[in-house]
N, CA and C atoms of all chains as a GROMACS GRO file, in nm:
protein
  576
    1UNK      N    1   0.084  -0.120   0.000
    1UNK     CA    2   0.000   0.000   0.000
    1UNK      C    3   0.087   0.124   0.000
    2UNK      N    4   0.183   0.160   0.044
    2UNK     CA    5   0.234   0.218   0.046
    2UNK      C    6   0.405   0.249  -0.019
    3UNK      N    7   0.427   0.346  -0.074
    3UNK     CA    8   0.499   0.368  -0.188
    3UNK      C    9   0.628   0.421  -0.113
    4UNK      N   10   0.750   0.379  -0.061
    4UNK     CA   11   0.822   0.450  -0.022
    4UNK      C   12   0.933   0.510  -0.084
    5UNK      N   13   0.989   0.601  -0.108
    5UNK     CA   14   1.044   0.742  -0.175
    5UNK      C   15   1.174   0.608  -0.250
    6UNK      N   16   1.168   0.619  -0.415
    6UNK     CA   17   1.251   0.598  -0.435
    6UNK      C   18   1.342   0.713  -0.515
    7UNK      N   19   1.466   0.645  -0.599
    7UNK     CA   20   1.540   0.791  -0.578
    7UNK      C   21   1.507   0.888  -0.658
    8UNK      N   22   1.451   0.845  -0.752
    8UNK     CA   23   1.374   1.014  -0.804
    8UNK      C   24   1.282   1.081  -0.768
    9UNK      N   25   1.234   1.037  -0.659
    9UNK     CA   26   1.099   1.083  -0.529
    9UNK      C   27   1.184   1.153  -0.484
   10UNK      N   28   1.320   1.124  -0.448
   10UNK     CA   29   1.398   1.227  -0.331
   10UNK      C   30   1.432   1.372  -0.399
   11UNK      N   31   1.368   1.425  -0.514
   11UNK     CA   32   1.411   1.543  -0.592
   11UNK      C   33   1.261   1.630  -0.561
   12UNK      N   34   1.170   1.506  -0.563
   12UNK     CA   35   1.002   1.635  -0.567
   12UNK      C   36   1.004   1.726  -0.505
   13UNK      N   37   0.904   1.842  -0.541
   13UNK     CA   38   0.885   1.916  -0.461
   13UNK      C   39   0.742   2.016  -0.486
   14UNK      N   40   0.690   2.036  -0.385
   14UNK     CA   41   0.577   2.122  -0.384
   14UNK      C   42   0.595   2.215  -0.444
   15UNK      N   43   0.560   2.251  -0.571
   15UNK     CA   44   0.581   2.392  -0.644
   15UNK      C   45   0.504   2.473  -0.663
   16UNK      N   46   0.553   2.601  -0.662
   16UNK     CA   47   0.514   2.733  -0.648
   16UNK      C   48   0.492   2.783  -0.804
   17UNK      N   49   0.504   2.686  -0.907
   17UNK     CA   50   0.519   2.713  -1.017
   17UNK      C   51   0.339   2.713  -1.057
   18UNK      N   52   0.275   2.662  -1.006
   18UNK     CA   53   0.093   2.694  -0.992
   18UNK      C   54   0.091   2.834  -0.991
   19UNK      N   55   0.155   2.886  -0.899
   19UNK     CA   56   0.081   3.016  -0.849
   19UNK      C   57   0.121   3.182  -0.933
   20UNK      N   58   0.264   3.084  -1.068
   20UNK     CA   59   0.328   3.230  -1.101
   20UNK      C   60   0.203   3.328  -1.179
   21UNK      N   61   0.280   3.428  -1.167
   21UNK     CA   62   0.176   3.500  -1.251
   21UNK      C   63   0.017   3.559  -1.254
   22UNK      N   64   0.007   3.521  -1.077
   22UNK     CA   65  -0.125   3.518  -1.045
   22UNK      C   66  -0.095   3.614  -0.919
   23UNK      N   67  -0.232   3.630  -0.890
   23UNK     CA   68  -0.217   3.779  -0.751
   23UNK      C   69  -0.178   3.662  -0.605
   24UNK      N   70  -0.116   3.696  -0.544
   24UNK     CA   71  -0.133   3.574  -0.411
   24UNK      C   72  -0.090   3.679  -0.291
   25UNK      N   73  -0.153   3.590  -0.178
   25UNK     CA   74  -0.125   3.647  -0.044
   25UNK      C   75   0.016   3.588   0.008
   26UNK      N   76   0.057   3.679   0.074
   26UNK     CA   77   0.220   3.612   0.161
   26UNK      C   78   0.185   3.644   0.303
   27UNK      N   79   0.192   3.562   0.363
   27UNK     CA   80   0.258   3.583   0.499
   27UNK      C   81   0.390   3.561   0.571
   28UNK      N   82   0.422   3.693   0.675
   28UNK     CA   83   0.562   3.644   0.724
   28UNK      C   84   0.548   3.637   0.841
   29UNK      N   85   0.704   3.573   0.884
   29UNK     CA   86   0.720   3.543   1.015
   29UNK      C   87   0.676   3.673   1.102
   30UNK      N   88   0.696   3.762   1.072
   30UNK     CA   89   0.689   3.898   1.121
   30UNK      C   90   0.536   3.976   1.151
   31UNK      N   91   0.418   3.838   1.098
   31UNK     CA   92   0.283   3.887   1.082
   31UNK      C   93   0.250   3.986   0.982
   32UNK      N   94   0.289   4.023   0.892
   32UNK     CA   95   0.278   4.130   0.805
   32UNK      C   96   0.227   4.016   0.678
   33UNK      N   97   0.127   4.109   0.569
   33UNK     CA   98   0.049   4.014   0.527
   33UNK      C   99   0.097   4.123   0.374
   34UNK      N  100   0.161   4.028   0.288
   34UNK     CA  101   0.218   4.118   0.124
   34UNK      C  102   0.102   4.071   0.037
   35UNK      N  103   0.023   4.111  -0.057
   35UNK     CA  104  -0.018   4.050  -0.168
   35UNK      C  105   0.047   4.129  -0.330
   36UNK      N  106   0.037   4.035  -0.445
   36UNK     CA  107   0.113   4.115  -0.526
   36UNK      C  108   0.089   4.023  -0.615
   37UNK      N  109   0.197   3.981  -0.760
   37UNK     CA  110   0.185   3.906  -0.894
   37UNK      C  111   0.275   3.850  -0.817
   38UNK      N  112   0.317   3.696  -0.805
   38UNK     CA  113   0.444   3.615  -0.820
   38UNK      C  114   0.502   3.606  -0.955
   39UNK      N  115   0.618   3.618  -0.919
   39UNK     CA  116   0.668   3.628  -1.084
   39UNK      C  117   0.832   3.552  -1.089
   40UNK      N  118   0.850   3.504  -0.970
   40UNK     CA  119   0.971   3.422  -0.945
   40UNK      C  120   0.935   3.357  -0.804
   41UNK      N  121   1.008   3.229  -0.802
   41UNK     CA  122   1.038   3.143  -0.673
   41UNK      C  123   1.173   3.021  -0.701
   42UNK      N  124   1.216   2.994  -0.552
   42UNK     CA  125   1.277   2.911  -0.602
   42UNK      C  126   1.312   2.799  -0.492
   43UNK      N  127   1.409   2.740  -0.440
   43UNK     CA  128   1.380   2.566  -0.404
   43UNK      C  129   1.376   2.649  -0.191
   44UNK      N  130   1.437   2.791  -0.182
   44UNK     CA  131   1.396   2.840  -0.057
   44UNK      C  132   1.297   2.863  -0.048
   45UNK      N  133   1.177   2.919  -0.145
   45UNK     CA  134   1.043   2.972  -0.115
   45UNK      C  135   1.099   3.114  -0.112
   46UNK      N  136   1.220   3.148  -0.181
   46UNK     CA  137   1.252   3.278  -0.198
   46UNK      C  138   1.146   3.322  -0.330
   47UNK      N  139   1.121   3.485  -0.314
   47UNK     CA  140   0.987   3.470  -0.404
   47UNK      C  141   1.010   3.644  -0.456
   48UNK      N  142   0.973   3.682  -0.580
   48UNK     CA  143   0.959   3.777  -0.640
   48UNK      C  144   0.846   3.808  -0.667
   49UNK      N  145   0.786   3.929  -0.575
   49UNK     CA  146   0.686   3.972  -0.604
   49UNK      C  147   0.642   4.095  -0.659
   50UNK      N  148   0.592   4.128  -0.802
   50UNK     CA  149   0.530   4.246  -0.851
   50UNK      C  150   0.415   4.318  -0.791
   51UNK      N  151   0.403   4.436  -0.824
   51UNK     CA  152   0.309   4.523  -0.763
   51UNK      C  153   0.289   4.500  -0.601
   52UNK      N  154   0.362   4.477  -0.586
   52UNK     CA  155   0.326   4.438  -0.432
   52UNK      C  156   0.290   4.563  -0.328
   53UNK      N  157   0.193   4.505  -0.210
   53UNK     CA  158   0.123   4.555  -0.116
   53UNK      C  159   0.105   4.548  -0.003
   54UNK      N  160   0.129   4.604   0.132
   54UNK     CA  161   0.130   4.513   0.220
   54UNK      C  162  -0.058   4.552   0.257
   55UNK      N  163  -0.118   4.484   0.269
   55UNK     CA  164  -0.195   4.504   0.348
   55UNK      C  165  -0.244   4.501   0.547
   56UNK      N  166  -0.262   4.634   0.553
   56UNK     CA  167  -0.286   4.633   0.743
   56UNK      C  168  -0.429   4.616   0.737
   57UNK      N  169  -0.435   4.561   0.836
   57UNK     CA  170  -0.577   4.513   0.877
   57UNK      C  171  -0.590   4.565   1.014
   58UNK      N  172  -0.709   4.664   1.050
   58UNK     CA  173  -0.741   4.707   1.195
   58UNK      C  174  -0.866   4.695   1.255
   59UNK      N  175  -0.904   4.567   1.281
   59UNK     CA  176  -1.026   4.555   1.313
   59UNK      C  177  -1.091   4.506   1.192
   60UNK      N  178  -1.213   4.599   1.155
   60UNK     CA  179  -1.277   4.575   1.057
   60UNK      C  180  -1.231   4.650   0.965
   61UNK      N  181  -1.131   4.726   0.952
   61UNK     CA  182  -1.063   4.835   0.827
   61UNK      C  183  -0.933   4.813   0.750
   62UNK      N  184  -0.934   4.835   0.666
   62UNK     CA  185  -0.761   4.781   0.574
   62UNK      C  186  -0.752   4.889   0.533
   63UNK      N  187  -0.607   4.882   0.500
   63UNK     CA  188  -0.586   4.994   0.395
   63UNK      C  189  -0.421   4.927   0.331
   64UNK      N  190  -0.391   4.946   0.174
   64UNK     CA  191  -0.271   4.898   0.103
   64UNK      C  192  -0.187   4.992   0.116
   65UNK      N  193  -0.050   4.947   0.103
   65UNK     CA  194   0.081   5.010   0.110
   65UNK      C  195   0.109   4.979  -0.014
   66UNK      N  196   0.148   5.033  -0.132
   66UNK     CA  197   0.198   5.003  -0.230
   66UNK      C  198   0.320   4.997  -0.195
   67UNK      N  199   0.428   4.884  -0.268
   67UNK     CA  200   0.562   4.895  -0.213
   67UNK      C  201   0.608   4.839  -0.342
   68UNK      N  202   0.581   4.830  -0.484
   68UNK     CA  203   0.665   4.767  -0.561
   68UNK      C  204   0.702   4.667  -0.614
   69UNK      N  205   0.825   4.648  -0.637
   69UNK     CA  206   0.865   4.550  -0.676
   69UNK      C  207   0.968   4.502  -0.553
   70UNK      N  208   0.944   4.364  -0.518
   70UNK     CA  209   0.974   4.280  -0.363
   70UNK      C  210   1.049   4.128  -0.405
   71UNK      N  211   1.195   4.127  -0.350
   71UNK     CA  212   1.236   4.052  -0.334
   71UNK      C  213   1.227   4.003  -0.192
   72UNK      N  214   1.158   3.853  -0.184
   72UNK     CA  215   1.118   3.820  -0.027
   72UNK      C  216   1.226   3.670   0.020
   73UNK      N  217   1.291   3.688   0.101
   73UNK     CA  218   1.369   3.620   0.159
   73UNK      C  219   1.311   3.501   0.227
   74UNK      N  220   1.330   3.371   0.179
   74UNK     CA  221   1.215   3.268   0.214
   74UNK      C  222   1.216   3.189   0.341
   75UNK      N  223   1.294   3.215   0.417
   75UNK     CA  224   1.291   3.163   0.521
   75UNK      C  225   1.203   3.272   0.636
   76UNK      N  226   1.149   3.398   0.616
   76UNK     CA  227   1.047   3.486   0.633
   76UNK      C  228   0.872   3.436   0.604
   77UNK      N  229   0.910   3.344   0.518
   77UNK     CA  230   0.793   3.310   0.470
   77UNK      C  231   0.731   3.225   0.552
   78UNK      N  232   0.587   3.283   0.587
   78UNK     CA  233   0.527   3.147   0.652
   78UNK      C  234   0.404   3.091   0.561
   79UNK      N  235   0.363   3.142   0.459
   79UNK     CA  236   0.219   3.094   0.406
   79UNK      C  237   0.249   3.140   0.238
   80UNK      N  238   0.190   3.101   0.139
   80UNK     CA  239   0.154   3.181   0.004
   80UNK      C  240  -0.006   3.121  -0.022
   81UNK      N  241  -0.070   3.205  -0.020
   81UNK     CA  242  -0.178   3.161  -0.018
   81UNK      C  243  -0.252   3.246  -0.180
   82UNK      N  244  -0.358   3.160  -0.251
   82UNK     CA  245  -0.388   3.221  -0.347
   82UNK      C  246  -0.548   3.177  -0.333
   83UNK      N  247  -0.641   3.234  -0.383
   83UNK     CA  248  -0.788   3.228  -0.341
   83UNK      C  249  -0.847   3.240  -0.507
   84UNK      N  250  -0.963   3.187  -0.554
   84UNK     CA  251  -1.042   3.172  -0.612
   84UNK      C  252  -1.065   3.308  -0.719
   85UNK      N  253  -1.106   3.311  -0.805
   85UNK     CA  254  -1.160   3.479  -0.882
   85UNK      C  255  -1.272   3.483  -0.794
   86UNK      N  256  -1.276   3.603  -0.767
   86UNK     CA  257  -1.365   3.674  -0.738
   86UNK      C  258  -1.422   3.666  -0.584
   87UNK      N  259  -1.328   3.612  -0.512
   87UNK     CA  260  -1.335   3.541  -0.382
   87UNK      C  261  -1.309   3.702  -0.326
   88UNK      N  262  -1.243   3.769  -0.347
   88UNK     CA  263  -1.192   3.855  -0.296
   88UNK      C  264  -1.338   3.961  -0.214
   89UNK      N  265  -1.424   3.972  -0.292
   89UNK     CA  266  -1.588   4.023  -0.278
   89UNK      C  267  -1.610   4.010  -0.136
   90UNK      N  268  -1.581   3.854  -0.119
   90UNK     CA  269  -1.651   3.816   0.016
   90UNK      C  270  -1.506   3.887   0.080
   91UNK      N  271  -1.442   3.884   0.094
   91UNK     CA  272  -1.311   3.935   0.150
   91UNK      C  273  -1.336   4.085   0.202
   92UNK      N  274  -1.377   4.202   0.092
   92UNK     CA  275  -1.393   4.308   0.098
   92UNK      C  276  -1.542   4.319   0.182
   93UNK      N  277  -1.618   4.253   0.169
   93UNK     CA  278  -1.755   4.256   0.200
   93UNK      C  279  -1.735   4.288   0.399
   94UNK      N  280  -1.642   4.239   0.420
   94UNK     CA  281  -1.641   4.215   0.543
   94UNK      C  282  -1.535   4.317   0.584
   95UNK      N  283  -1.438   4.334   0.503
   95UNK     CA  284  -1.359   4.467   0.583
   95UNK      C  285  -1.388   4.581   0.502
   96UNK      N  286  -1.368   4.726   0.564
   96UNK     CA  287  -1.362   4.838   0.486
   96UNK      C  288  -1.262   4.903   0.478
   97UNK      N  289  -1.235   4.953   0.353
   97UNK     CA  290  -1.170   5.025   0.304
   97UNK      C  291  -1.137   5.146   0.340
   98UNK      N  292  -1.002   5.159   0.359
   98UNK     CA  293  -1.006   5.339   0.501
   98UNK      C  294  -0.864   5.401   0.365
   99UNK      N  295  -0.909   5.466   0.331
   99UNK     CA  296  -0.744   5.540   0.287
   99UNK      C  297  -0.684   5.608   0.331
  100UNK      N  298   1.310   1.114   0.564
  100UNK     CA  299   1.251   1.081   0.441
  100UNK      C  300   1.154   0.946   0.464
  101UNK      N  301   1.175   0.913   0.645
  101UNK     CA  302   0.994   0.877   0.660
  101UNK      C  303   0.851   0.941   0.626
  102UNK      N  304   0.925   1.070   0.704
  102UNK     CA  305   0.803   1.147   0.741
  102UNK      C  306   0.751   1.147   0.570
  103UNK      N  307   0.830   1.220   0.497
  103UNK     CA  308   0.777   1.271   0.340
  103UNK      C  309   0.697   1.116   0.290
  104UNK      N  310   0.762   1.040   0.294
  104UNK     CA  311   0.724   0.909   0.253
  104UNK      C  312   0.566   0.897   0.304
  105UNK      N  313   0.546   0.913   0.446
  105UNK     CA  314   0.422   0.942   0.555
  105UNK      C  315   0.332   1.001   0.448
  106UNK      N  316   0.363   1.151   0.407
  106UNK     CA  317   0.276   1.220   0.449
  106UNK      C  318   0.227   1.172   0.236
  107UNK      N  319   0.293   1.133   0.183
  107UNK     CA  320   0.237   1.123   0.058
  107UNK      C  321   0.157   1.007   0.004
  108UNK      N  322   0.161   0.955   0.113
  108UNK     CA  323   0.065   0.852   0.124
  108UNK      C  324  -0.072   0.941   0.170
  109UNK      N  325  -0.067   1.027   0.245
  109UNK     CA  326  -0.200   1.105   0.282
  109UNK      C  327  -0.222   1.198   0.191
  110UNK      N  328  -0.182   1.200   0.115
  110UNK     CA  329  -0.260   1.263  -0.046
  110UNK      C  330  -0.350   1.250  -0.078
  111UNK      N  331  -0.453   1.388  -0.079
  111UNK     CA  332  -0.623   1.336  -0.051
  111UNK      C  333  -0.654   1.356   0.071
  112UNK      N  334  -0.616   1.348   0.134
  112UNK     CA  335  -0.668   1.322   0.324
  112UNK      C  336  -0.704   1.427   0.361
  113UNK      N  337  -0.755   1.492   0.428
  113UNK     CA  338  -0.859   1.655   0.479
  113UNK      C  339  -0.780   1.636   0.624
  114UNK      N  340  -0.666   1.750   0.614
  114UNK     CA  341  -0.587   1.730   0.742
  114UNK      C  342  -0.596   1.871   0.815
  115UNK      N  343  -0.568   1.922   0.967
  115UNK     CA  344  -0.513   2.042   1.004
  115UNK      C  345  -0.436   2.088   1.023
  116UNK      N  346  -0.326   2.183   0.987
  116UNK     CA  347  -0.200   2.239   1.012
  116UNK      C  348  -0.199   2.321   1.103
  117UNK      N  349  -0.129   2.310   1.204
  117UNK     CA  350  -0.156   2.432   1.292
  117UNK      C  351   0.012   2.460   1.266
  118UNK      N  352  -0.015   2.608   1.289
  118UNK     CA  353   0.145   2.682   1.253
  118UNK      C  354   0.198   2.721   1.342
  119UNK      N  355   0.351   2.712   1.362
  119UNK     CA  356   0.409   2.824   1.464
  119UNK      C  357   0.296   2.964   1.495
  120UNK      N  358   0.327   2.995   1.408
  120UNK     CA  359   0.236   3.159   1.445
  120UNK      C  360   0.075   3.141   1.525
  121UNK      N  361   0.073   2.992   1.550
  121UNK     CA  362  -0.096   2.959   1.608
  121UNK      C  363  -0.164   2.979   1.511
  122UNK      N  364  -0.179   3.009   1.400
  122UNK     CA  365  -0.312   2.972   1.313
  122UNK      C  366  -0.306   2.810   1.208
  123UNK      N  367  -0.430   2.785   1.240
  123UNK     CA  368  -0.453   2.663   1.231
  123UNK      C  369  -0.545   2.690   1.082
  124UNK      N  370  -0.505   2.587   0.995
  124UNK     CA  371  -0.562   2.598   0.834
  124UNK      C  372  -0.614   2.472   0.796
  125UNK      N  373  -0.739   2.382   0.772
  125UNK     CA  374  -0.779   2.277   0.721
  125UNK      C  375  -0.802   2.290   0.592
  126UNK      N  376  -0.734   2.198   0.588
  126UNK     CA  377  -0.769   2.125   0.400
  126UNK      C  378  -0.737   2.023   0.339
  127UNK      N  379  -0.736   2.011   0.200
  127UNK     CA  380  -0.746   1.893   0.135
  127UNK      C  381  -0.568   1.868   0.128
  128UNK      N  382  -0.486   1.750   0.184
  128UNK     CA  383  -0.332   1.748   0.159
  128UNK      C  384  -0.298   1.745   0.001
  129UNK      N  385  -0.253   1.810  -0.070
  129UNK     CA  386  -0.258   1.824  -0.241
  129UNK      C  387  -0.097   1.798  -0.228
  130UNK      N  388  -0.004   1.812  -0.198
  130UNK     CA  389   0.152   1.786  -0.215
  130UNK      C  390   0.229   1.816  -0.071
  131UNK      N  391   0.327   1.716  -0.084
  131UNK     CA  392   0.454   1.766   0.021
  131UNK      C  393   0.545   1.730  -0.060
  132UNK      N  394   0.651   1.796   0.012
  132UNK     CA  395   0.818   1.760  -0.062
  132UNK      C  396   0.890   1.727   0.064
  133UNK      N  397   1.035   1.702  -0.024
  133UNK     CA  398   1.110   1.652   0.058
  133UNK      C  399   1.150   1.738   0.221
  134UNK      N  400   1.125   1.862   0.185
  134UNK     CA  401   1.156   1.948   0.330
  134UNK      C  402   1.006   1.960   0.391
  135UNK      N  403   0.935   1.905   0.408
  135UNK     CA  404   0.796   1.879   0.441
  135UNK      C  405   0.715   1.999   0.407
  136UNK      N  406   0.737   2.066   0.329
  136UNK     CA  407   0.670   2.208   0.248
  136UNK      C  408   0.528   2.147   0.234
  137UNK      N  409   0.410   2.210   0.256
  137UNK     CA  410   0.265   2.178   0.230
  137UNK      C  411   0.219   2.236   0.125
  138UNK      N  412   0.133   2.155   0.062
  138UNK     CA  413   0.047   2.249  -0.053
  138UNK      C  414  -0.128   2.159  -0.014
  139UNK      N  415  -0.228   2.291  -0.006
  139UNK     CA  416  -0.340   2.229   0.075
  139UNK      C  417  -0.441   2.298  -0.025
  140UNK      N  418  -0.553   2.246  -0.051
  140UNK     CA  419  -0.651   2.291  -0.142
  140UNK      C  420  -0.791   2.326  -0.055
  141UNK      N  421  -0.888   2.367  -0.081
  141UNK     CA  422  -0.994   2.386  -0.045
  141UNK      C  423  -1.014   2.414   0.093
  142UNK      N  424  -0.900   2.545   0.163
  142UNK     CA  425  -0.865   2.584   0.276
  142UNK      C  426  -0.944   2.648   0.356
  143UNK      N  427  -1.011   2.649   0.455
  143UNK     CA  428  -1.047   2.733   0.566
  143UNK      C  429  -0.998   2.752   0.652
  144UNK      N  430  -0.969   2.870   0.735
  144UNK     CA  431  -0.905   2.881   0.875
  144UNK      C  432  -1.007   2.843   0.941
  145UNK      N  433  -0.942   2.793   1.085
  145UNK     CA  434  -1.054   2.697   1.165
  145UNK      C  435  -1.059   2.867   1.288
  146UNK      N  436  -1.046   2.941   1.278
  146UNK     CA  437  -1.057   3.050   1.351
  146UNK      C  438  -1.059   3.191   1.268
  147UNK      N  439  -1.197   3.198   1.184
  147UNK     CA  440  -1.190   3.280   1.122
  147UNK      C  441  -1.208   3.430   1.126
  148UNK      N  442  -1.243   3.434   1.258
  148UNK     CA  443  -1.244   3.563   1.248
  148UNK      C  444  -1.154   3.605   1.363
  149UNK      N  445  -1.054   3.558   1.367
  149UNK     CA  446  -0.921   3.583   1.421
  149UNK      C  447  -0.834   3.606   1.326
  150UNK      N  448  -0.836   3.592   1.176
  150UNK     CA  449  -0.754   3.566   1.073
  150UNK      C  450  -0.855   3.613   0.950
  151UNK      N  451  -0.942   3.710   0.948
  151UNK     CA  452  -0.974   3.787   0.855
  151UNK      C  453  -0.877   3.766   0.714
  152UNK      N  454  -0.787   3.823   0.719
  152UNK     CA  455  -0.724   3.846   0.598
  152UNK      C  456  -0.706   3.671   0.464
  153UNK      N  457  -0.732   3.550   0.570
  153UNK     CA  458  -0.728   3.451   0.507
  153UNK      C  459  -0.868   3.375   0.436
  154UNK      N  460  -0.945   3.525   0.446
  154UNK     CA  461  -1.101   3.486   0.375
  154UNK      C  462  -1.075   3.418   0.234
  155UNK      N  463  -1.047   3.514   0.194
  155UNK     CA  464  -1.038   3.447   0.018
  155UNK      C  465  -0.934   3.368  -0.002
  156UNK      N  466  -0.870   3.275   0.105
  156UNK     CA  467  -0.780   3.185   0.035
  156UNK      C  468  -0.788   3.079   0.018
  157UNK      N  469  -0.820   2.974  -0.069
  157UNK     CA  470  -0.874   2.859  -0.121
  157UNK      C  471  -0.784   2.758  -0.157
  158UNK      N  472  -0.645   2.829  -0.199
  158UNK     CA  473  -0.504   2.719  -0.202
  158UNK      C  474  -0.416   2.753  -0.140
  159UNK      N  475  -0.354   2.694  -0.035
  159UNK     CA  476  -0.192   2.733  -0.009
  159UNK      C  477  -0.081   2.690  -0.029
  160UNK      N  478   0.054   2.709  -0.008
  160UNK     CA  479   0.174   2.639   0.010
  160UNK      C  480   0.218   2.724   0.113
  161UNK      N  481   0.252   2.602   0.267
  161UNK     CA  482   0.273   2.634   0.361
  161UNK      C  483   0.463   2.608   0.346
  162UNK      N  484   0.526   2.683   0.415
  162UNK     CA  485   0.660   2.624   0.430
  162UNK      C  486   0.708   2.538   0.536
  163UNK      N  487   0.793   2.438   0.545
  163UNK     CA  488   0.808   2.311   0.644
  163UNK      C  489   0.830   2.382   0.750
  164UNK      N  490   0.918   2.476   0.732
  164UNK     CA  491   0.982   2.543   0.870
  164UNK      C  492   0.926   2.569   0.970
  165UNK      N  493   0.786   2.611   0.907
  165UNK     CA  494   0.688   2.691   0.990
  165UNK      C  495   0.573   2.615   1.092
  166UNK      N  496   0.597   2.502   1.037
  166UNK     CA  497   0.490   2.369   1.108
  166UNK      C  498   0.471   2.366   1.222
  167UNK      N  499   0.359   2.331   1.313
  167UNK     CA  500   0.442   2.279   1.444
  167UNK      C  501   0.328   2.154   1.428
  168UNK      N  502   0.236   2.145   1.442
  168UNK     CA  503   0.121   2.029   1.410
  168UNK      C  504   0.067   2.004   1.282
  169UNK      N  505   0.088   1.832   1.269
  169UNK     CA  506  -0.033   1.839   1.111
  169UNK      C  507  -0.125   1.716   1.181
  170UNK      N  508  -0.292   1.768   1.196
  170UNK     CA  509  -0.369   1.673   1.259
  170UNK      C  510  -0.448   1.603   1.149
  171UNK      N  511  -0.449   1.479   1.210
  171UNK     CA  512  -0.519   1.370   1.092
  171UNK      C  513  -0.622   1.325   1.170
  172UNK      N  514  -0.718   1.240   1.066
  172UNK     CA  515  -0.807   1.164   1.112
  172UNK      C  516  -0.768   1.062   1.161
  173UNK      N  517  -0.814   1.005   1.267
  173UNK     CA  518  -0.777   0.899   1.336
  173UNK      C  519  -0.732   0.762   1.281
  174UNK      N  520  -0.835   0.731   1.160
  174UNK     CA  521  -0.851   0.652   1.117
  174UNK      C  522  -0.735   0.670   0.946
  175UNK      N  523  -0.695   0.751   0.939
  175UNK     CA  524  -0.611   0.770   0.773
  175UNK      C  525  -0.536   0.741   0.835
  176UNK      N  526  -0.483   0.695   0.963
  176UNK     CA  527  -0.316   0.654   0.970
  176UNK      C  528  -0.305   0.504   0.972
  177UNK      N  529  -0.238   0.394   0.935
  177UNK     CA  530  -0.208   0.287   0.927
  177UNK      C  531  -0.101   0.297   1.075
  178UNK      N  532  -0.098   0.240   1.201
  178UNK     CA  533   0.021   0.271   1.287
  178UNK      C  534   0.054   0.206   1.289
  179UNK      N  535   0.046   0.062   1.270
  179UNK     CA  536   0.154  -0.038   1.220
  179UNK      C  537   0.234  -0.026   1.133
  180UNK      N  538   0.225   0.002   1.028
  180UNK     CA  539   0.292   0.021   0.938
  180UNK      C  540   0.380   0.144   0.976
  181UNK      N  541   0.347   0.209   1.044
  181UNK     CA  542   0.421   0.318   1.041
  181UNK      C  543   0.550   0.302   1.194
  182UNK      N  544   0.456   0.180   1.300
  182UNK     CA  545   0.563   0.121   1.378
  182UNK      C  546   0.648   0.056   1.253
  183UNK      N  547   0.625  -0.022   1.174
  183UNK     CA  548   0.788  -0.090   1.130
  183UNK      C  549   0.825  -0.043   1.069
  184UNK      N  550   0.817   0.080   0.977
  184UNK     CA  551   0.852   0.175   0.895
  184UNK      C  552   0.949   0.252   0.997
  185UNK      N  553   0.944   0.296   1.099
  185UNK     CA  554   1.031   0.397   1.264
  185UNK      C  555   1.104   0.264   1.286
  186UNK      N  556   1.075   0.133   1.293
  186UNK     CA  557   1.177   0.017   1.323
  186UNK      C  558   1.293   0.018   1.224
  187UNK      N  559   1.228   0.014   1.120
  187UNK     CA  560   1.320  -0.009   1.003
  187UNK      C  561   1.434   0.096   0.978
  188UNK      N  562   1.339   0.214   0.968
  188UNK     CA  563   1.465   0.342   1.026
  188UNK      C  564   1.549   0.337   1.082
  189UNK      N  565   1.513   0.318   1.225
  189UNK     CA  566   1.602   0.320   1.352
  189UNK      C  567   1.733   0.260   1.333
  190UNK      N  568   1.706   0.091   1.257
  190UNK     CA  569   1.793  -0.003   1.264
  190UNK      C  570   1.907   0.082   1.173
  191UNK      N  571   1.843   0.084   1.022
  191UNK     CA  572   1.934   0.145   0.944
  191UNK      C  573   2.018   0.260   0.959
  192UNK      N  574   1.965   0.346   1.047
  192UNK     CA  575   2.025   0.484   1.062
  192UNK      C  576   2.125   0.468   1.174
   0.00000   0.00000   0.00000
């Protein structure tokens, strides 16, 4: 039943190559929450992110930091998270927007 | 290269991660690698409105580093197998 790692199993890896090119959330060790385009990664979870943003969250209010273009150091990384089209609705629905 | 071996056998399995940082994420196990990196599909935080910002996220890739619990169903674990699989280790290593 069970398949144990032979040696070209010992190379896999969970890739980040799904998510290029698409908007995604980051989280870091630091609690700070980036969203942006991925547009590079690599075998650290080191990650290049376009347009990037941090978003603060206060309660029920956000507001974006535009910050650019982000080289993120992957051992910072705790999450990449990417959500559905149009998921974001319910997202906004629930916090407001403060500029 | 138990554990990885472990956990890709639970491919498919609806598991919980709870993270260093205390937030805890359920979902579908979709990939691990060799540094126990997660990739989880059809995600909810099990404390959602402690973790607002993880509304709209539906896929992740968690990093190994960051782990501290991955909870299973009682029943998806084989523990025999997984006693002589830790035997077999032990001896060899």
């Amino acid at each position: 039943m069970s398949s144990w790692a032979g040696p070209e199993d010992i190379y896999l890896s969970t890739s980040l190559a799904s998510y290029l090119d698409r908007k995604i959330l980051v989280l870091l060790r630091d609690g700070r929450k980036l969203m942006g385009t991925l547009r590079s990664f690599d075998q650290f979870a080191n990650a290049v992110l376009e347009g990037a943003c941090e978003r603060v969250i206060v309660g029920e209010q956000y507001c974006d930091i535009p910050l650019g273009l982000y080289v993120i150091r992957g051992e910072n990384v705790v999450l990449i998270g990417h959500g559905e089209r149009g998921a974001s609705s319910k997202y906004d629905s629930r916090l407001r927007d403060r500029d | 290269m138990l554990f990885f071996s472990y956990f890709k056998d639970l491919v498919g399995q609806e598991v919980t991660v709870e993270l260093k940082n205390d937030l805890a994420i359920r979902g579908t196990l979709h990939s691990v690698d060799q540094y126990l990196n997660i990739k989880l599909e059809n995600t909810r935080v099990v404390d959602q409105d402690k973790f607002p910002h993880m509304l709209s996220v539906r896929n992740c890739f968690i990093r190994g580093s960051v782990v501290r619990y991955v909870q299973l169903p009682p029943d998806g674990v084989d523990v025999d197998l997984l006693h002589d699989a830790a035997r077999r280790e032990a001896r060899g290593g």
